[in-house]
C-alpha positions in Angstrom: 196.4 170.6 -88.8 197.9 168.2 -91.3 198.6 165.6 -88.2 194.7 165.9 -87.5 193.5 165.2 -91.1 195.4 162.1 -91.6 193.9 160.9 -88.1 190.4 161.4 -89.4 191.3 160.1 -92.7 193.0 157.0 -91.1 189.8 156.7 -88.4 187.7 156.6 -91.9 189.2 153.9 -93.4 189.0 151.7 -90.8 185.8 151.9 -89.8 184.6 151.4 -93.6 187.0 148.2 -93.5 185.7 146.7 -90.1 182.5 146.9 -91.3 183.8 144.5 -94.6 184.8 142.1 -91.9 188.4 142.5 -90.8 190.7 143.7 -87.8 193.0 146.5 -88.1 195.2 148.3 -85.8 196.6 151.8 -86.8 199.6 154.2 -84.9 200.2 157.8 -85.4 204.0 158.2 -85.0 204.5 161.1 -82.6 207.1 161.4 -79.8 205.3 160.0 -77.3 203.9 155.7 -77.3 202.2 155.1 -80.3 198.4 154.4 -79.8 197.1 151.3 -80.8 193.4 150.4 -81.7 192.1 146.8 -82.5 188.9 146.4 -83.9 187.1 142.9 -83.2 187.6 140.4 -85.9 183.9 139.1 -86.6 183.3 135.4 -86.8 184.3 134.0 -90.2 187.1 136.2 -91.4 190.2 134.9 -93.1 193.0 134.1 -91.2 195.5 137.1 -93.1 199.5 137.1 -91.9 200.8 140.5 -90.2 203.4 142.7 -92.9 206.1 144.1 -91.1 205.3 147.8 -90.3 206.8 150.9 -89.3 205.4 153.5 -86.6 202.7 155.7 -88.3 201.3 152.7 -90.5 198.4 150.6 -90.5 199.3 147.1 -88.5 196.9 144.3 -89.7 196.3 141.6 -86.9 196.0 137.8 -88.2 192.7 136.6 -87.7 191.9 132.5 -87.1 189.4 131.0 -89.6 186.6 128.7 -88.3 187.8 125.1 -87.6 187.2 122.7 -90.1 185.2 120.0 -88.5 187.2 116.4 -87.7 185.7 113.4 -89.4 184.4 110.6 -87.4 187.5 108.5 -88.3 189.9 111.3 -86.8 190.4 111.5 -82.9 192.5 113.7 -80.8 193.4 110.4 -78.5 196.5 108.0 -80.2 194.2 105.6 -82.1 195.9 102.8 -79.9 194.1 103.8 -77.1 190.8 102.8 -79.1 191.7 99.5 -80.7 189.0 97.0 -79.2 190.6 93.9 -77.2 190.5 90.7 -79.8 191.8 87.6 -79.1 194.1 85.8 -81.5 192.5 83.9 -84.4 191.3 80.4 -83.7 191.3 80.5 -80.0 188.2 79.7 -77.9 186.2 80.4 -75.1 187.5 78.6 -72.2 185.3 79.3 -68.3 187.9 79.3 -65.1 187.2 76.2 -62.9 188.2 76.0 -59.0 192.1 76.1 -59.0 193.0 77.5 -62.0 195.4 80.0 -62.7 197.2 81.8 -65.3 201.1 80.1 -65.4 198.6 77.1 -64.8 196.5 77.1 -68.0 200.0 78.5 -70.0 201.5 75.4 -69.0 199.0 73.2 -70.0 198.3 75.3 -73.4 202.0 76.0 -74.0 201.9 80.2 -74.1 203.4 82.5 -72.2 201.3 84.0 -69.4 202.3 87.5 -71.1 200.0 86.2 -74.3 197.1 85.2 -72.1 197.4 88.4 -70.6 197.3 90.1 -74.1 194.7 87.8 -75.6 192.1 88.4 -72.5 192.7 92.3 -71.9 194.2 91.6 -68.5 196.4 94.0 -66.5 197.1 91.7 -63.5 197.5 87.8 -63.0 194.4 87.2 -61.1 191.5 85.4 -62.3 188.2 84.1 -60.4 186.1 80.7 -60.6 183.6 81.6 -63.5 185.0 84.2 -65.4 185.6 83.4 -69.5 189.2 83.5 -71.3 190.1 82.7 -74.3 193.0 80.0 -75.5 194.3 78.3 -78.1 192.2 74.9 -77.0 190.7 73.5 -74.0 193.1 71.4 -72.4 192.5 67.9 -71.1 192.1 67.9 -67.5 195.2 66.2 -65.3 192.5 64.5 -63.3 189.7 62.5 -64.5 185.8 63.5 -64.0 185.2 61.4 -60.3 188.3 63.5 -59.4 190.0 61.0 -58.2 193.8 61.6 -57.8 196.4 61.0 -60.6 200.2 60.4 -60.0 200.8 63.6 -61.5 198.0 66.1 -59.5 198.2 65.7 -55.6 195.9 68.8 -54.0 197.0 68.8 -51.1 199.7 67.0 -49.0 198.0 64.2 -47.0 194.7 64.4 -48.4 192.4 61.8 -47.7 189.7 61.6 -50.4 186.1 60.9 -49.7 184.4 58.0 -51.3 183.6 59.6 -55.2 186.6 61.4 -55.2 184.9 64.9 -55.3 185.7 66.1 -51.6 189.1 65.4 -49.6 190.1 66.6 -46.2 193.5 67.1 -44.8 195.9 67.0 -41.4 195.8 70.9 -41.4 191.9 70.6 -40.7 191.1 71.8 -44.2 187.9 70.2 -46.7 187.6 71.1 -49.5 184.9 70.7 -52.3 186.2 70.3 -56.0 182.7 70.2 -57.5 181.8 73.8 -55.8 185.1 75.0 -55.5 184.6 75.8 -51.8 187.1 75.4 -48.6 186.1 75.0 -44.8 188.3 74.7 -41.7 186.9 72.4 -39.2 188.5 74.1 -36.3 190.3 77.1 -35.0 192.7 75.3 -33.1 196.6 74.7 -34.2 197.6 71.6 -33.0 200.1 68.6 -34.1 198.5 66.2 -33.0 195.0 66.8 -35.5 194.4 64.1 -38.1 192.2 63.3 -41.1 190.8 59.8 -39.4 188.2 58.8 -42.0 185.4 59.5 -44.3 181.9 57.9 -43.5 181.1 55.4 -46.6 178.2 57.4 -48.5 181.3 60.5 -48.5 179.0 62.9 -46.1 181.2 63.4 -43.0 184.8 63.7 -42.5 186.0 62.3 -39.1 189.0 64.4 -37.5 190.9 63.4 -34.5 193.6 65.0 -32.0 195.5 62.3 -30.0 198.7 63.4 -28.2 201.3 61.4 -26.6 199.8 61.1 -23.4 196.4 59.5 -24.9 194.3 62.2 -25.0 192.2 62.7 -27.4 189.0 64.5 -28.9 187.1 64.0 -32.2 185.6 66.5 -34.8 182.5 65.5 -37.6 182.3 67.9 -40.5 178.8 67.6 -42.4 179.7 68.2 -46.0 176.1 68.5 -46.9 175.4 71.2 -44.6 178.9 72.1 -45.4 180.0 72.6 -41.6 181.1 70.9 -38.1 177.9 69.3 -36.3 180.2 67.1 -34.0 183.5 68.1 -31.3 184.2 66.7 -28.1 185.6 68.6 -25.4 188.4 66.1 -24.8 187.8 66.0 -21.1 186.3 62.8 -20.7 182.6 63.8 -20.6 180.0 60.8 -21.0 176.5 61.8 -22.4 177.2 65.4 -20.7 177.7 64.3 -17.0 180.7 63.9 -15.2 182.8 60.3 -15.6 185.7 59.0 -13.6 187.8 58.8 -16.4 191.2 59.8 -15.9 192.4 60.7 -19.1 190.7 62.1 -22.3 189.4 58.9 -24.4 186.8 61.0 -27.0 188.8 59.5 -30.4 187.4 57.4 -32.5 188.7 53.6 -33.4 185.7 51.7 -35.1 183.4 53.0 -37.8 180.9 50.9 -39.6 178.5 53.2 -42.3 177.7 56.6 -40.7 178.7 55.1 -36.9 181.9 54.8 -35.4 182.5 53.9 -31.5 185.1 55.8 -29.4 187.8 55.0 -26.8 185.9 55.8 -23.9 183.3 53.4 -25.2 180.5 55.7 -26.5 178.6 55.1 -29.7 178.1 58.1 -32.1 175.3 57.3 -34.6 176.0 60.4 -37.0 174.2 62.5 -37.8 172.4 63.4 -34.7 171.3 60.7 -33.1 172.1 60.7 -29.3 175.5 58.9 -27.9 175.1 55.8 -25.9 177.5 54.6 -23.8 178.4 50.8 -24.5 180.3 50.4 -21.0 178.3 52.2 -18.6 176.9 49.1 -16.7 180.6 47.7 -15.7 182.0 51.8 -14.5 183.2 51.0 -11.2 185.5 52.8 -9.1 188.2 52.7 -12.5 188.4 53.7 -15.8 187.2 51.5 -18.8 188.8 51.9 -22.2 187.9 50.5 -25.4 190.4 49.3 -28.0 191.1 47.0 -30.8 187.1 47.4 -31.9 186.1 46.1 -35.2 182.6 46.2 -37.3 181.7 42.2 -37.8 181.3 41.9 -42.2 177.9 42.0 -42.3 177.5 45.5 -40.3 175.5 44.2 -37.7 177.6 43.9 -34.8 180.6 45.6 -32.9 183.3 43.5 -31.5 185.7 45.5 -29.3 188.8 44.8 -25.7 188.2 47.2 -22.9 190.0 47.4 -20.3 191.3 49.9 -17.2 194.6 51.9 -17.4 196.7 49.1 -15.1 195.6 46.6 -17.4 193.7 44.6 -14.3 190.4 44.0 -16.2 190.5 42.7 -20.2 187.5 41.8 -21.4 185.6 41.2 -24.6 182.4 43.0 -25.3 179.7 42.4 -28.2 176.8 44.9 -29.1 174.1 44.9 -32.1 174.6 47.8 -34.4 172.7 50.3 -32.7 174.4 49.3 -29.6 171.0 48.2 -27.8 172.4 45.3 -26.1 175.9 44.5 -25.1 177.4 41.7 -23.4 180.5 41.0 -21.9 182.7 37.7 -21.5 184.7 36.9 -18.9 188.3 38.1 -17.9 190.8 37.1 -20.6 194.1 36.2 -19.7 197.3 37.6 -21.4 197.9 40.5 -23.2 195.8 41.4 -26.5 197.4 40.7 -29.7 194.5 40.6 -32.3 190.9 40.7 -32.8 188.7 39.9 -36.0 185.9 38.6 -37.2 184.5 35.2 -39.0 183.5 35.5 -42.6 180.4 34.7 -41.8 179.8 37.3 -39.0 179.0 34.7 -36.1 182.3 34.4 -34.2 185.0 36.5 -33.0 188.7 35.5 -32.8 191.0 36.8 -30.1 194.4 36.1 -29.5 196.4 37.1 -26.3 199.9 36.1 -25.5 198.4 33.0 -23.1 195.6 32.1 -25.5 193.2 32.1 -28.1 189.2 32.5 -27.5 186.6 31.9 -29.9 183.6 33.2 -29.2 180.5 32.2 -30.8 178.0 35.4 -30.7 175.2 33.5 -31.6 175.1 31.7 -28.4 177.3 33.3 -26.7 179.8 30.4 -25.7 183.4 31.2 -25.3 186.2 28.8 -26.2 189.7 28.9 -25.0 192.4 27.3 -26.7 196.1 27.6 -24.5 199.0 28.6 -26.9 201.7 26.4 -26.6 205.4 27.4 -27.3 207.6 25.0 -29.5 211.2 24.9 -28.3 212.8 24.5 -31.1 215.9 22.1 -31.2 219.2 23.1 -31.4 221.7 22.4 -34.4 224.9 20.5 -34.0 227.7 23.8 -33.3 229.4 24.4 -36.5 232.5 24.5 -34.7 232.8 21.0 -33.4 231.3 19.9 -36.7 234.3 20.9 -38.6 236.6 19.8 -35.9 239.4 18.2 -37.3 240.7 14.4 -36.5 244.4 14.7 -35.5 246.1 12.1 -38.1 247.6 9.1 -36.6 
């Protein structure tokens, strides 16, 4: 009876002090496992510590008080994360040009690369044509606006620049565009033999050739202003598409003159797409012509240029206008060819052979031969009887 009155009693209080707000938990010590009863804890109620109790006594559970709200300042994350990405006082806004790169600029700024990195936000090394840095000035470019090569900057091994200096092409086949930032390979093909040969003069086209040691040979034209190739022979000897009776590949070029340039097998190419015309085609017999030792007379108006076949049984001297409408021919020359050039004044053509020397006057057309004489010169006195010695009497 007594046990039953201080269960109601105890059941009582509790209830009277959950309704004030609080948790409790209360045990009646018998012999068997205490029983426990938790009363929810209602939003709001002080956060009270637990009293060490025995079995039989009210147990008082610790209840959490509301969460004080954080300030805007305060942030679960380490405020390191959050720090904004500044770069150091004084330095300035510098845009990535074609060929930049980080050690690059930290050279030429004296920094570390690790500073840069820091300064700009950047996790890697890699930056892109365009995109803004910031360092501690703008440094003075190695090369000077027309980009034209200095002793200290060379782009590329073997590069041959075009007229301006803002384009240069290389042996590898590569052109690149240092205005635009831009690359091109002319061709596909891997080959020892390819060559930069020459830009045209107004810096448009790059002229590529592939000559092995057997004299064949092929020619490539890369347009620069439509930015790809327009021009490759085959290498097989082709004239104006049809078949030819040439026995090796003559398709390289060996005269230029503007935005023309004549090749070995003695066809005209009038870039950009004017149609080929082959200088030679009236004297194709049953043997190969081929054209060497060409040159553009000063005033651009004519072509000088030998021909002659494989055994060497036919050299002659041809003449053409510019836009290879008429050619002429003169008559066999005798000797092998040494030379050919123009006049200053672009009205005769000097060739000299082993034999001779012609002069041919293009005006009106009269061919002079002058025979080259040898000197023999005259011995001198031997040093050894000269310094003889007279036996004394």
């Amino acid at each position: 009876m007594r046990m039953r009155q201080r269960l109601v009693a105890s059941v009582i209080f509790a209830v009277l002090l959950t309704a004030c707000g609080g948790t409790f938990e209360f045990g009646i010590e018998t012999t068997s496992t205490p029983l426990i009863v938790t009363m929810p804890a209602t939003a709001g109620a002080a956060l009270t510590s637990a009293p060490t109790t025995t079995a039989g006594t009210i147990i008082e559970t610790a209840t959490p008080e509301s969460p004080t709200p954080m300030s805007p300042s305060q942030s679960a994350l380490p405020s390191s994360t959050l720090t904004p990405c500044k770069s150091p006082p004084g330095w300035v806004a510098y845009t990535v040009k074609f060929g930049d790169t980080l050690f690059e600029i930290s050279q030429r700024t004296n920094v570390t690369v690790g500073q840069l990195q820091n300064g700009n936000c950047l996790t890697g090394v890699a930056i892109r044509v365009g995109q803004q840095l910031y360092i501690p000035f703008i440094p003075t470019p190695t090369f000077t606006p027309t980009f034209t090569p200095t002793a200290t900057w060379t782009p590329e091994p073997q590069a041959i620049f075009a007229p301006g200096g803002k384009r240069y092409a290389t042996d590898r086949g590569v052109v690149v565009d240092l205005e635009q930032g831009r690359t091109a390979t002319i061709t596909t093909e891997v080959s020892p033999w390819l060559r930069v040969w020459r830009w045209t003069a107004d810096g448009r086209f790059a002229i590529f050739t592939r000559i092995n040691q057997y004299g064949n040979g092929r020619t490539m034209v890369f347009d620069a202003q439509v930015w790809k190739t327009i021009f490759e022979t085959t290498g097989c000897g082709s004239v104006n598409g049809a078949g030819s009776p040439l026995s090796r590949c003559g398709e390289y070029p060996i005269a230029l003159s503007g935005s023309r340039f004549l090749r070995a097998d003695g066809i005209l190419i009038d870039l950009p797409d004017a149609p080929p015309t082959d200088l030679l085609a009236a004297w194709r017999t049953g043997s190969a012509l081929f054209a060497f030792s060409a040159d553009w007379s000063p005033d651009g108006a004519s072509l000088a240029f030998l021909a002659d076949t494989e055994a060497q049984t036919d050299l002659a001297l041809y003449w053409a206008r510019g836009d290879g409408a008429q050619v002429q021919r003169s008559i066999r020359l005798d000797g092998l060819p040494e030379s050919l050039r123009w006049a200053a004044d672009s009205k005769a053509v000097i060739v000299t052979t082993t034999l001779k020397r012609y002069t041919l006057d293009v005006i009106t057309g009269q061919l002079q031969e002058t025979p080259i004489t040898t000197v023999t010169p005259t011995p001198l006195p031997s040093a050894t009887s000269a310094l003889t010695p007279t036996p004394a009497p």
